[in-house]
N, C-alpha and C positions, 0 to 999 in steps of 0.2 A: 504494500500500500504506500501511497505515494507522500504520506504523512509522516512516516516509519522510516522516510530515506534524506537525507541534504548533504548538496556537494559540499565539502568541506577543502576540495585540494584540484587547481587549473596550474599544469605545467606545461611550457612550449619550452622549443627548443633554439637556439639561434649560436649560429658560428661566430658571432660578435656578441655578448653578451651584454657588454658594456655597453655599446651601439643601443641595443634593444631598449635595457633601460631608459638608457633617456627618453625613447619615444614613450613609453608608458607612463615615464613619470612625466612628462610632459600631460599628460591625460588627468593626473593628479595623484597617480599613485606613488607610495612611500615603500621603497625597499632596505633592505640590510642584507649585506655579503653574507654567505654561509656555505662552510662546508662539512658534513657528515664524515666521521669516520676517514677511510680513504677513499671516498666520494669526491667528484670534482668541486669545483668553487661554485656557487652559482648563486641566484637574487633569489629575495622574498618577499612578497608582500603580504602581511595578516593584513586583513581589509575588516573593517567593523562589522560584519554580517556572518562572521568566521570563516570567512571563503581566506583561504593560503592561494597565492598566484605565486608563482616560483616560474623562473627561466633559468636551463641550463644550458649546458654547450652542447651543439651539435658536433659530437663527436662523429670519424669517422665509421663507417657501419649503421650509424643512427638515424632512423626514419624520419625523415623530418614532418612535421605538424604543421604545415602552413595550410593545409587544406581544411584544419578546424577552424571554426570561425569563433568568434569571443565577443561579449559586447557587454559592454558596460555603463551604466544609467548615471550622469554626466549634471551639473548643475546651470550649465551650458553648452548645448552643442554647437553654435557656432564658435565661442571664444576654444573649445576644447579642440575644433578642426584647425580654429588658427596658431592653436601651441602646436602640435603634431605634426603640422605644415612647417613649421619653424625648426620642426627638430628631425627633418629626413623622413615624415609619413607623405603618402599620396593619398589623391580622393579620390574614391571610388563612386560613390554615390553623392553628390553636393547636399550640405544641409539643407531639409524640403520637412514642410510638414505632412504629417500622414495619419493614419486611425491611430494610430498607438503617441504621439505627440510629435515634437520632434523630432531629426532624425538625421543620421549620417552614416555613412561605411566608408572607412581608412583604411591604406593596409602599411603594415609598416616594411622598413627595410629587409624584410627578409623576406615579404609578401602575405603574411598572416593578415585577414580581413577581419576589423573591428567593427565591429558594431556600435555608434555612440546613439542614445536616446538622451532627452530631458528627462531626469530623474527627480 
């Protein structure tokens, strides 16, 4: 039951990790470096709804994730396309209103497609 379940953990993958970062934090998320054991380095972000968003390295062998899409409910979606635009995202979709409110799709440097809403 669909009550009984919540995502708690969103991981991508990116050959520049650093890179990555900033495009997210540009969106307004807050990370901290971290690494596990003998686990690579990689970002985290605890987001106030307990969702963990973590980026690690696309290592070689490693499937990459761009094909997941992510999106994230934004306090602005035009000001949020103009940081992301500033910091190496493209736009995919232009902010446009829609049934669900505002609205945009960015993808960032690696080509992962974000979904920004007014949240």
């Amino acid at each position: 039951m669909a009550d009984d379940v919540r995502l708690y953990l969103v991981v991508i993958r990116s050959p520049d990790i650093d890179r990555a970062v900033k495009f997210y934090e540009a969106i307004g998320l807050t990370f901290t470096k971290h690494a596990h054991g003998s686990g690579p380095e990689h970002y985290a972000c605890d987001m106030s709804n307990g969702v963990v968003f973590e980026i690690y390295p696309l290592r070689d062998g490693d499937t990459p994730t761009v094909s997941t899409r992510i999106g994230f409910a934004v306090a602005d979606v035009d000001s949020a396309v103009a940081s992301v635009t500033g910091a190496g995202g493209i736009i995919v979709s232009a902010p446009a209103d829609s049934p669900w409110g505002r609205r945009a799709v960015v993808a960032d440097a690696d080509g992962h497609r974000v979904e920004l809403i007014n949240g």
